[in-house]
Backbone bond lengths (Angstrom), bond angles and torsions (degrees), N, CA, C in turn:
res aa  C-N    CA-C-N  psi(-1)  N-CA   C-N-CA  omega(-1)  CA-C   N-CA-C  phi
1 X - - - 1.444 - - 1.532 109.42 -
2 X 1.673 126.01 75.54 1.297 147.86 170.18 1.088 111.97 -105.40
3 X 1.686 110.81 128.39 1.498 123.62 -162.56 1.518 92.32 -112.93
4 X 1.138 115.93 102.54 1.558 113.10 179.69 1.642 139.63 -72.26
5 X 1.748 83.99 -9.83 1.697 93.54 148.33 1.564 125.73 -107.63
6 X 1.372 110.54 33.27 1.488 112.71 -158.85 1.640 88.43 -112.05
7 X 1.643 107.15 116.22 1.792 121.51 160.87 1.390 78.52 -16.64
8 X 1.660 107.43 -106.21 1.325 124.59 -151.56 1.186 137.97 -20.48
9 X 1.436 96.25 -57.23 1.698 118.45 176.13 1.653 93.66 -48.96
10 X 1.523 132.73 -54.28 1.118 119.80 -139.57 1.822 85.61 -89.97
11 X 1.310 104.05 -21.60 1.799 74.68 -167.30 1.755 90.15 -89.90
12 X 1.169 151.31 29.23 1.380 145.85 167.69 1.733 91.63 -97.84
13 X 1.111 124.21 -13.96 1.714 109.82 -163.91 1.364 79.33 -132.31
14 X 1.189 136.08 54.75 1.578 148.63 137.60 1.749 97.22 54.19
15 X 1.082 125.38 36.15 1.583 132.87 -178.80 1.334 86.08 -79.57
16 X 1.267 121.03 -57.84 1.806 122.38 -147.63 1.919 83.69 -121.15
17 X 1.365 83.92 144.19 2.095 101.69 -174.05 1.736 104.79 -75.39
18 X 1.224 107.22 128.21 1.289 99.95 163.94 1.504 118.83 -136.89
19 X 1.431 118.75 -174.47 1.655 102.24 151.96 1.364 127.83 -130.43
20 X 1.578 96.39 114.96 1.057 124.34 -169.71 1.515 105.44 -46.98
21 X 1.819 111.33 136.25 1.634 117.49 149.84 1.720 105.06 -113.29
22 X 1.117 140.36 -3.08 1.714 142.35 -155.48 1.239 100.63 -171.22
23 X 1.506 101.67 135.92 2.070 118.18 143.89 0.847 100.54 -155.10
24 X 1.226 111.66 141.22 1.646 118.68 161.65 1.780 91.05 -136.38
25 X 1.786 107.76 -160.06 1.394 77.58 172.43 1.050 122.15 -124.58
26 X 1.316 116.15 28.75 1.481 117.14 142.31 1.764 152.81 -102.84
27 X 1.457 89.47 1.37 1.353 142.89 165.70 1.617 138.97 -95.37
28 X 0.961 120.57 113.39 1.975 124.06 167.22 1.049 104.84 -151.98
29 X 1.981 93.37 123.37 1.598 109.98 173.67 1.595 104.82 -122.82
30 X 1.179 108.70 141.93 1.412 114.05 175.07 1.157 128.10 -144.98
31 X 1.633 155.80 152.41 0.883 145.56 -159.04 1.451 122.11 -88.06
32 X 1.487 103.87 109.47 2.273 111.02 175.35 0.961 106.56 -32.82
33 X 1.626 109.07 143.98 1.297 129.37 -175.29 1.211 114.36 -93.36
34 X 1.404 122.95 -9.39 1.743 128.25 162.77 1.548 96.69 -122.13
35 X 1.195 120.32 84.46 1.705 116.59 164.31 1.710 123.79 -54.28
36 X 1.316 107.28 131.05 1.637 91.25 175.71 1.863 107.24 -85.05
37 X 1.067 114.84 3.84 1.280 114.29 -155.32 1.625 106.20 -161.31
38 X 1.463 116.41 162.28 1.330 140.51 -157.65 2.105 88.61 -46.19
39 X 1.498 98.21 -59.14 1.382 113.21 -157.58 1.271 104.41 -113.70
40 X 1.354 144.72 128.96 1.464 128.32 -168.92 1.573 94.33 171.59
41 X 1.606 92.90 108.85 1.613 116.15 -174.82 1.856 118.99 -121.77
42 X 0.667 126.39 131.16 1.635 106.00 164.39 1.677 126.20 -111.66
43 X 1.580 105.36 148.76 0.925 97.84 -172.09 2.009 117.92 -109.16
44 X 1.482 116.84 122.46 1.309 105.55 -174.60 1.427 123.06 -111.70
45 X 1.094 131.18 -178.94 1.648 120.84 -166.66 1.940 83.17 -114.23
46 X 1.209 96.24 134.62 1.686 109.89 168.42 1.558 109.15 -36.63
47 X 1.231 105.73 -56.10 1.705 115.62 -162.46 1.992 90.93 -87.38
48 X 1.293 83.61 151.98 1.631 104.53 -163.35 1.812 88.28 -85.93
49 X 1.650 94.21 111.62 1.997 94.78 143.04 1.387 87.06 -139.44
50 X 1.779 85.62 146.12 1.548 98.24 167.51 1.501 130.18 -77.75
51 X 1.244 121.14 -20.40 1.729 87.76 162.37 1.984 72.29 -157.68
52 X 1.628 92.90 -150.32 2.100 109.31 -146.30 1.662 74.10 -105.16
53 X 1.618 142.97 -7.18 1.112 130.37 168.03 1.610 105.22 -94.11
54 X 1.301 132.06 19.74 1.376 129.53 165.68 1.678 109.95 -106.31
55 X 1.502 102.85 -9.33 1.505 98.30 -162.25 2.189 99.85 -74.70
56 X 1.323 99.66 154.07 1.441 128.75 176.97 1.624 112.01 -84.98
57 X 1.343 117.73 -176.68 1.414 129.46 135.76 1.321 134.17 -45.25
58 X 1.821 102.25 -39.24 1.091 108.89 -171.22 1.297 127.45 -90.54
59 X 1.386 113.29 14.28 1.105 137.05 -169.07 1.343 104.75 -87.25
60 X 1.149 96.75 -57.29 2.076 107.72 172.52 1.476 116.54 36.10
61 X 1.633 82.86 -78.46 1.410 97.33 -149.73 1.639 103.57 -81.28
62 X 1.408 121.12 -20.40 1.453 132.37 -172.82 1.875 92.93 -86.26
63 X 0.666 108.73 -12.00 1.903 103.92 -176.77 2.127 102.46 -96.57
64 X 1.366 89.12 -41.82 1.739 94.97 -167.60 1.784 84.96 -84.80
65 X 1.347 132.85 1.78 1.813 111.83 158.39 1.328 100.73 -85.79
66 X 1.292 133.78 -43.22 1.537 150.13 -146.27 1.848 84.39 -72.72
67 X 1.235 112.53 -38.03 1.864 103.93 -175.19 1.232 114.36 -114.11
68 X 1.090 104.48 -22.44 2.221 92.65 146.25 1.494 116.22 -66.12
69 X 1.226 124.39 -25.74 1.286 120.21 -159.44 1.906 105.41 -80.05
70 X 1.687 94.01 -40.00 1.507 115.62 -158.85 1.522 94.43 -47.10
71 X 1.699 124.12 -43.46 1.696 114.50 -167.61 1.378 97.13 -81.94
72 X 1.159 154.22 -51.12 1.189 151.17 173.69 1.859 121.15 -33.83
73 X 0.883 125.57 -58.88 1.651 138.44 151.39 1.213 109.73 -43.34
74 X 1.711 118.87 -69.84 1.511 114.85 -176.08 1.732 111.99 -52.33
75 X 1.024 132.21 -57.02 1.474 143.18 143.93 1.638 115.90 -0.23
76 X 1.770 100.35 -58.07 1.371 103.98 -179.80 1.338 124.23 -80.34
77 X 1.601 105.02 -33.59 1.424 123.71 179.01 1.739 107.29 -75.60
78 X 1.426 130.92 11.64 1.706 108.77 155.47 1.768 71.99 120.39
79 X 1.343 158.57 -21.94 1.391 120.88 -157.89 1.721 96.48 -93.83
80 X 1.519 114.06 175.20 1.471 113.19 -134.79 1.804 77.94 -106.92
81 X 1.307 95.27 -173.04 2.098 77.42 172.24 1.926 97.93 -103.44
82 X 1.298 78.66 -173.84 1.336 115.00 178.83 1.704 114.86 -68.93
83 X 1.360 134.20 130.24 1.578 123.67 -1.02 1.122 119.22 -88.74
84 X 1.550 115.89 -23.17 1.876 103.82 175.51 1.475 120.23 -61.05
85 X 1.213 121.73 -44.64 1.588 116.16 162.57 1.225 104.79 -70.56
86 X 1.776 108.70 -131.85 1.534 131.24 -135.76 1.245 125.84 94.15
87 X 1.450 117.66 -169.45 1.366 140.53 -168.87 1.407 117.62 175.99
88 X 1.359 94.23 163.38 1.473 99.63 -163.38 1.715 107.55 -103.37
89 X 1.860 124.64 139.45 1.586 108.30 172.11 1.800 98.43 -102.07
90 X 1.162 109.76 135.48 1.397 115.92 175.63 1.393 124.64 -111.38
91 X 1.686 130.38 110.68 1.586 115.16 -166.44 0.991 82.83 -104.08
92 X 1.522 145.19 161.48 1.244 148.23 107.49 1.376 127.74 -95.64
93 X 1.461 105.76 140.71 1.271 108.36 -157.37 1.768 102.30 -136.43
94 X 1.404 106.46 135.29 1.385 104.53 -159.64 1.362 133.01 23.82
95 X 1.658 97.67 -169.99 1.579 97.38 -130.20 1.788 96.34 -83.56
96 X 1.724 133.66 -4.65 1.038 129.65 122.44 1.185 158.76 -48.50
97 X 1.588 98.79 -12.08 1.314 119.31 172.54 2.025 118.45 -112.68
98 X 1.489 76.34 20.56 1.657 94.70 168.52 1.782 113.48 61.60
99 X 1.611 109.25 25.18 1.732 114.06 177.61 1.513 98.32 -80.17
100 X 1.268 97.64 112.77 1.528 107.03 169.57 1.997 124.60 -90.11
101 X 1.685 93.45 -1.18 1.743 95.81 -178.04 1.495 75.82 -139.34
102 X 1.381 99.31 139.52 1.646 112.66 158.01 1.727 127.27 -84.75
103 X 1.650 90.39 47.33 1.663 61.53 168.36 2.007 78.51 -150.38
104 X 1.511 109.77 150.75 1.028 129.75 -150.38 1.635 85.68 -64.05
105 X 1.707 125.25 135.83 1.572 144.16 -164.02 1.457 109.62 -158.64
106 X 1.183 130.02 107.01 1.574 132.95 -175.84 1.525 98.13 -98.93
107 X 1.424 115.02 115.94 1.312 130.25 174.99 1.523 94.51 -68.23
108 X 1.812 126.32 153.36 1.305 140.88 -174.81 1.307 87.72 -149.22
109 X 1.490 126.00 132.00 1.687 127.46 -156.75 1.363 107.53 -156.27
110 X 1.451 146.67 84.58 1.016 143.15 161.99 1.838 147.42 -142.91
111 X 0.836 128.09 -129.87 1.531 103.07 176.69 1.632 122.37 95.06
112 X 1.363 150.26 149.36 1.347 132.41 165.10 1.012 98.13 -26.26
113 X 1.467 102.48 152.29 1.890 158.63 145.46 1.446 106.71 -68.06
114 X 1.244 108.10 143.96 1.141 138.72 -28.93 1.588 124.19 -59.98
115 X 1.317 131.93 150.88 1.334 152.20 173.94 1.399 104.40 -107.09
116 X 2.052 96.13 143.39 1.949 85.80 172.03 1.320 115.33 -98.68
117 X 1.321 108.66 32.31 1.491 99.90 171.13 1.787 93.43 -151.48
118 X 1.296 120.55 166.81 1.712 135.19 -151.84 1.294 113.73 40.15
């Protein structure tokens, strides 16, 4: 399920350059190209859904890796642990909910304060 005009899709199947933090193979996360913040990665599912209001049942198990994964990466990528650090997971979901690529992308956001965005 490759959307061949989909950003995402193409930069998960190495069409478009990125830099990589994750693959597995149902998974690619890599680091935003306008960060709001110190550390700020997203994470996308290989197979094309367009946003977290398309997801199923069957998704389950591909959503509960996507948020186990998020502290593990953030961890690796520079954020401090938990409770004096953290980080933030960000979905956006349609075009009220400010999703600017259609295909489902979990923002991972952390690092010193201030940030220019939250």
């Amino acid at each position: 399920m490759h959307d061949e005009n989909c950003l995402f899709c193409n930069i998960a199947a190495g069409n478009i350059p990125s830099k990589k933090v994750y693959e597995d193979q149902d998974i690619f996360a890599f680091h935003d190209i306008a960060p709001w913040a110190p550390i700020h990665f997203l994470i996308v599912p290989k197979a094309h859904i367009s946003s977290m209001a398309q997801l199923t049942s069957s998704d389950t198990a591909l959503m509960g890796k996507i948020m186990t994964l998020a502290p593990q990466l953030a961890l690796e990528q520079g954020c401090e642990p938990y409770p004096e650090g953290g980080f933030r997971v960000v979905v956006n979901t349609g075009d009220h909910g400010m999703q600017e690529v259609q295909h489902l992308h979990v923002h991972v956001v952390g690092g010193p304060r201030p940030w220019r965005k939250g």
